[in-house]
C-alpha positions as CSV (number, residue, x, y, z in Angstrom):
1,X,0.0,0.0,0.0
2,X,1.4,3.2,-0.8
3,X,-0.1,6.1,1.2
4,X,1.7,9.0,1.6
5,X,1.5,11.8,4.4
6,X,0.6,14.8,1.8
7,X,-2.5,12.3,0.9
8,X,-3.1,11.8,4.7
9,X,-2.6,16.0,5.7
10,X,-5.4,16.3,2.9
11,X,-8.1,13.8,4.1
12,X,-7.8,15.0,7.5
13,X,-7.9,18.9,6.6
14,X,-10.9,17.8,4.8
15,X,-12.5,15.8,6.8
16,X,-12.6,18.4,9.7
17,X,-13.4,21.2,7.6
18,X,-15.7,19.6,5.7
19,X,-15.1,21.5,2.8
20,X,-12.4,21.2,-0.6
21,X,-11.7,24.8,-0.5
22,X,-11.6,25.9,3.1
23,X,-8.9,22.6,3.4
24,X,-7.2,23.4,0.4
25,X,-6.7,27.0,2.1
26,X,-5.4,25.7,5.3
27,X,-2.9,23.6,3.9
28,X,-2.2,26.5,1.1
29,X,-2.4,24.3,-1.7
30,X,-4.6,24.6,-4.5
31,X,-8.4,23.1,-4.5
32,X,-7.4,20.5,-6.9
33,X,-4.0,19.4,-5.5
34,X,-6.2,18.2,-2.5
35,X,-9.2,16.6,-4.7
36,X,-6.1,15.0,-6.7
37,X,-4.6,13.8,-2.8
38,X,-8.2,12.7,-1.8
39,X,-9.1,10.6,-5.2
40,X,-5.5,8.9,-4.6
41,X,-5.7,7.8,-1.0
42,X,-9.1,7.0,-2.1
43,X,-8.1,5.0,-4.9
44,X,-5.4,3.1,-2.9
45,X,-7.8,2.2,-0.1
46,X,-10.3,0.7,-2.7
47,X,-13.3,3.0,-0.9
48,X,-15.1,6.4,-1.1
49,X,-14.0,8.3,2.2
50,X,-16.5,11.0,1.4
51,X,-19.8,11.7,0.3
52,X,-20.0,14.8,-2.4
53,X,-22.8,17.2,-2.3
54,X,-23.2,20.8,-4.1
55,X,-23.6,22.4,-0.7
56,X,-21.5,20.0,1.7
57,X,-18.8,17.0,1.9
58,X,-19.6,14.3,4.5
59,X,-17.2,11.8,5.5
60,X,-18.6,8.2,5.0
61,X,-18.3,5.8,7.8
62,X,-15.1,4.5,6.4
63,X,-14.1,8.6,6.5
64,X,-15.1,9.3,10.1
65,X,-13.0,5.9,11.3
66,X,-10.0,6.7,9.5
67,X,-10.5,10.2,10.9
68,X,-10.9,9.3,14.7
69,X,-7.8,6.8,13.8
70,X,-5.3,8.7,12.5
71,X,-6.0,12.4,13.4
72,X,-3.8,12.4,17.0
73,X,-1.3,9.8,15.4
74,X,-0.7,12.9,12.8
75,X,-0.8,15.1,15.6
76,X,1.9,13.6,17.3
77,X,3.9,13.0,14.6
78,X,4.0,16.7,13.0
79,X,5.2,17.3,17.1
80,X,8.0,15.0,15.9
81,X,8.8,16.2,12.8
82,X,9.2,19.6,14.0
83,X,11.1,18.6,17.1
84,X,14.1,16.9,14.9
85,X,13.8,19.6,12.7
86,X,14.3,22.2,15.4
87,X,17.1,19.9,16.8
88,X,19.0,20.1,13.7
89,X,18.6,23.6,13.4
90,X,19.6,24.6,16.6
91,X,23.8,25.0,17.4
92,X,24.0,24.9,21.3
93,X,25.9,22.1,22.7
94,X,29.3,20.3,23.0
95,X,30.9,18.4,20.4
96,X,34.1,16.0,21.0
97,X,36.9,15.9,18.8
98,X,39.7,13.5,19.0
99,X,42.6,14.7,17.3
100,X,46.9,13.9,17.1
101,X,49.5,16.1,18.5
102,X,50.5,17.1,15.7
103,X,47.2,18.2,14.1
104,X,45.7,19.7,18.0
105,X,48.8,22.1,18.1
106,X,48.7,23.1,14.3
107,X,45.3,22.5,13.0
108,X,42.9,22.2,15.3
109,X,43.4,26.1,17.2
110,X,42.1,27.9,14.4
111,X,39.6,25.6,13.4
112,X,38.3,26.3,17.3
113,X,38.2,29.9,17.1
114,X,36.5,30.0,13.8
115,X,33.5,28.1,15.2
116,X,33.5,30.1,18.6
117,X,32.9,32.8,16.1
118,X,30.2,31.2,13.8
119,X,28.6,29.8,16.6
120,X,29.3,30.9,20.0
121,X,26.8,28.2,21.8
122,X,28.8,25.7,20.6
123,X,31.8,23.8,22.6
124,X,34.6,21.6,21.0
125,X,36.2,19.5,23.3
126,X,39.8,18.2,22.3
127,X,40.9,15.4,22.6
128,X,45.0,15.7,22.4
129,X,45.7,12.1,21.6
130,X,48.2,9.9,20.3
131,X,47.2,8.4,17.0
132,X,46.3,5.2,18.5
133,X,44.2,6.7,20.5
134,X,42.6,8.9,18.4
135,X,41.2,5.0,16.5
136,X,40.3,4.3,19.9
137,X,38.2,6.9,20.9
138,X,36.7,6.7,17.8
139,X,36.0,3.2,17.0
140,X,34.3,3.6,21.2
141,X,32.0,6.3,20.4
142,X,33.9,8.6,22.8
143,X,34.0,10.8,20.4
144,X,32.3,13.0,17.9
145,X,35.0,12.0,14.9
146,X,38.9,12.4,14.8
147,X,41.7,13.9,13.3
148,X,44.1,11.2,12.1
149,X,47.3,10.3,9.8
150,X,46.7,7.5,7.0
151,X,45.1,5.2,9.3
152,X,44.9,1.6,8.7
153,X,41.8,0.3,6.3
154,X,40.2,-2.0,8.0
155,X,36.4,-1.0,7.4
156,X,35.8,0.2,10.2
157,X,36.1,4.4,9.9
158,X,34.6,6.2,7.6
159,X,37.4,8.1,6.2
160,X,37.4,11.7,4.4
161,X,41.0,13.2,3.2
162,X,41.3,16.5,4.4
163,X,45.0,17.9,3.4
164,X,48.3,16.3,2.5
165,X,51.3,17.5,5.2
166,X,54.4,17.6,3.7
167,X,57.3,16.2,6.1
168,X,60.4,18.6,6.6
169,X,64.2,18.3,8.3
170,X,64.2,20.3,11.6
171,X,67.9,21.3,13.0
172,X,69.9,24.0,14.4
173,X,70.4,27.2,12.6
174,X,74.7,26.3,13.3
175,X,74.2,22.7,11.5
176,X,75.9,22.3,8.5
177,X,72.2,20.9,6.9
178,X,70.7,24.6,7.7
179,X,73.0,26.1,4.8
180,X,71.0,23.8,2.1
181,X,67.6,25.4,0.7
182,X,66.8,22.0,0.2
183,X,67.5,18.8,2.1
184,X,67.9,15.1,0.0
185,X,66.9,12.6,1.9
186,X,70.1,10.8,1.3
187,X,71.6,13.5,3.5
188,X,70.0,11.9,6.6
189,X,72.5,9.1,6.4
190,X,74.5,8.8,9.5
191,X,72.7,11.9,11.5
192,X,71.4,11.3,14.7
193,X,67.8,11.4,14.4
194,X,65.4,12.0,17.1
195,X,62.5,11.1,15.5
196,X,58.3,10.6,17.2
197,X,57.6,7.4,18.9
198,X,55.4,4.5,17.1
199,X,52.2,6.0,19.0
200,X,52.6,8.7,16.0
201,X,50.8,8.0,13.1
202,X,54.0,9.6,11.4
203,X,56.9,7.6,12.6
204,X,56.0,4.2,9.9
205,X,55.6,6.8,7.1
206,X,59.4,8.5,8.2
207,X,60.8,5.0,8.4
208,X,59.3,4.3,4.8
209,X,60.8,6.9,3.4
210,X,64.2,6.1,4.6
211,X,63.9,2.7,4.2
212,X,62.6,3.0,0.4
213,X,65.9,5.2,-0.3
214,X,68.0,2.7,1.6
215,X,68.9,4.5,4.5
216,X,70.1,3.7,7.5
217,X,68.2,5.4,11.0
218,X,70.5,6.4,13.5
219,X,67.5,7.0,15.6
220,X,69.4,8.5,19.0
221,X,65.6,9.4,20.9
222,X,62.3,8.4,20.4
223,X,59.5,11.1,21.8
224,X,55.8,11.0,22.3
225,X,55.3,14.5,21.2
226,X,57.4,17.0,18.4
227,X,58.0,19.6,21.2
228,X,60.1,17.1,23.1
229,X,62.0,16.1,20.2
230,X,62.6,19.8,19.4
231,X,64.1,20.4,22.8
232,X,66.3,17.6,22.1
233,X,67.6,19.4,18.7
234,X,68.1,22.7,20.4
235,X,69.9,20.7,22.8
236,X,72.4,19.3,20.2
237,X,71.2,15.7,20.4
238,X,70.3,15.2,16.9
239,X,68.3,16.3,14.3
240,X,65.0,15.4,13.5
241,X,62.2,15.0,10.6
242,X,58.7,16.5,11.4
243,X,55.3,17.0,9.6
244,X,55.3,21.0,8.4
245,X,52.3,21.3,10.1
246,X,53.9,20.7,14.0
247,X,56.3,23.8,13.4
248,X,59.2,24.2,15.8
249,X,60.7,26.9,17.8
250,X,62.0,30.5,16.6
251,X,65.3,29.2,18.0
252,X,65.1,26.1,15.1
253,X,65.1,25.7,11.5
254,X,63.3,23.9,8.7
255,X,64.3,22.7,5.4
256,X,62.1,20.8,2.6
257,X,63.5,17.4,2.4
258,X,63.5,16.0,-1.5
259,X,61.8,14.4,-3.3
260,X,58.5,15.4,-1.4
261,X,57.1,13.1,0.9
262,X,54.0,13.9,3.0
263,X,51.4,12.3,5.5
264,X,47.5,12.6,4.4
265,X,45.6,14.0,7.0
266,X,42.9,12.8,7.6
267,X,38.5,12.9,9.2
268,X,37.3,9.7,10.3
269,X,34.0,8.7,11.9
270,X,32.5,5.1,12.7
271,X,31.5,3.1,9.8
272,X,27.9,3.7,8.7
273,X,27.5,6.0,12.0
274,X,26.0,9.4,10.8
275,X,27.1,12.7,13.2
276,X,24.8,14.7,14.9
277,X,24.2,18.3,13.5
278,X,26.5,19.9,15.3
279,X,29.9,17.7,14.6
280,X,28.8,18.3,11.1
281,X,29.2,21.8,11.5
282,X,32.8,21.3,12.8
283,X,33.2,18.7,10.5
284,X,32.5,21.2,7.4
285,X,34.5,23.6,8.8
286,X,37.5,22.0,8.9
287,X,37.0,21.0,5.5
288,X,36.6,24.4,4.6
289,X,39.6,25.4,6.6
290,X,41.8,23.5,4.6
291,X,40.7,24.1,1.1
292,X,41.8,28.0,1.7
C-alpha cells in the first residue's frame, strides 16, 4: 500500500473542515491538488472516504473511522517532525573531537576559534591524543570523529581526506644541513635522528621513506610528542624530521627534504554512524579550513 503523508494532511484537513476549498486554504495548496490527494488515497484504499454534495462534503463511515484513527497519530507526529527539525537547526551544545598532537597544536586552534565565532553556543572539546588513540576513541564512540594520519583500512572508519602535510628536516640554525635550501633525503644518512615514537601516526611513514631510499636510522631518541623532540635538537642531540604542520621553535630551522614526501591527514568517523548536527558543522569547517 502506498499512502503517503501529503495524501493523509489532505483527508484529514478535509475531513474536519468539511469542505475542498476551506482545506485546500489551510494547507495553502490549490483546491485541486487536494481533490487529486483525496481521489489517490481514495483509490489506494479501494473506498469512497467522502460523500460529495453541491452544498457540503460528509465523511462516509469509512471517513469518520480513519479520521478518529489517524487524526492524533498525525498530531503527534507533525510534534516530531518539527522537534528533529528544530534539533538540527539549533547550534548549542558540546561536540568531542579527537585529534593527534601534531594536528591539535597546528590544525585544530584555528579551526576552534573559527566556530567560537560562527557559533558561540557551541563547545569543542579536544581530545590531544596519540594516534592510536585517536582510532580508539573513535571506533568507542567517545568521540564525535577524529583527526588522524593515514590510518589503517580496516572498514571500520569512515574516512574523508582532508590535506596532505608535507614532512620537513628540523635542526639548528649552526648545522651544516641549515646552509641547504633543500635537504635530500640521502643526507640523513648517518645523523642522529630523534624522530616521534610509534604512537605517531607519522613515525611508519618517516621509516618508509628512509627505508625506500636505503637509509640507514641512526634513531638517538624516540618522543611522544614534536616539542620534546625539538628540545632535544636545540639541545644538540640530533636532528629530527617532522610533519610541516607541527612547526618548531624560533630558536630552530626547517628545510624541505626532497623528493617530497608527506602524510594525508585525515577525518574519520565510525563506519555507517552518521554525526549529529552539530559535529557536522565542525566537520565542514574543517573542511573548509583547509581548502583555503
Amino acid at each position: 500500500m502506498n499512502i503517503s503523508l501529503r495524501q493523509l494532511r489532505a483527508f484529514l484537513a478535509v475531513a474536519r473542515q468539511q469542505h475542498f476549498r476551506r482545506a485546500a486554504e489551510s494547507l495553502h495548496l490549490s483546491q485541486p491538488a487536494v481533490s487529486r490527494y483525496i481521489a489517490e488515497l481514495e483509490a489506494e484504499l479501494g473506498l469512497r472516504l467522502f460523500d460529495r454534495t453541491t452544498r457540503e462534503v460528509v465523511p462516509t463511515d469509512a471517513g469518520r473511522y480513519l479520521e478518529s484513527a489517524i487524526g492524533r497519530v498525525l498530531d503527534e507526529l507533525e510534534g516530531v517532525l518539527s522537534h528533529v527539525h528544530s534539533e538540527s537547526e539549533r547550534k548549542r551544545g558540546k561536540v568531542h573531537v579527537a585529534s593527534v598532537p601534531t594536528l591539535s597544536a597546528g590544525l585544530m586552534p584555528r579551526c576552534i576559534a573559527d566556530c567560537a565565532v560562527r557559533y558561540p553556543e557551541l563547545t569543542i572539546q579536544l581530545h590531544d591524543q596519540a594516534q592510536t588513540l585517536v582510532l580508539d576513541s573513535v571506533r568507542g564512540g567517545e568521540v564525535d570523529f577524529g583527526v588522524a594520519i593515514d590510518p589503517p583500512l580496516t572498514g571500520e572508519f569512515d574516512i574523508e581526506p582532508l590535506l596532505r602535510d608535507p614532512f620537513v628536516l628540523v635542526c639548528r640554525p649552526d648545522h651544516s644541513l641549515a646552509r641547504l635550501d633543500k635537504v635530500p633525503w640521502r643526507k640523513l644518512q648517518g645523523q642522529p635522528l630523534i624522530l616521534l615514537d610509534y604512537s605517531s601516526g607519522s613515525r611508519r611513514l618517516i621509516d618508509h621513506a628512509l627505508a625506500s631510499r636505503g637509509i640507514e636510522a641512526h634513531v638517538v631518541q624516540q618522543t611522544g610528542h614534536t616539542l620534546t623532540a625539538f628540545r632535544m635538537v636545540e639541545a644538540g642531540l640530533g636532528i629530527s624530521v617532522s610533519p610541516a604542520l607541527a612547526p618548531p621553535p624560533d630558536s630552530l630551522v626547517t628545510r624541505p627534504l626532497t623528493p617530497q614526501e608527506s602524510r594525508e591527514v585525515v577525518l574519520i568517523k565510525r563506519r555507517q554512524r552518521s554525526l549529529s548536527p552539530l559535529a557536522t558543522l565542525v566537520w565542514d569547517q574543517l573542511q573548509a579550513l583547509t581548502k583555503h
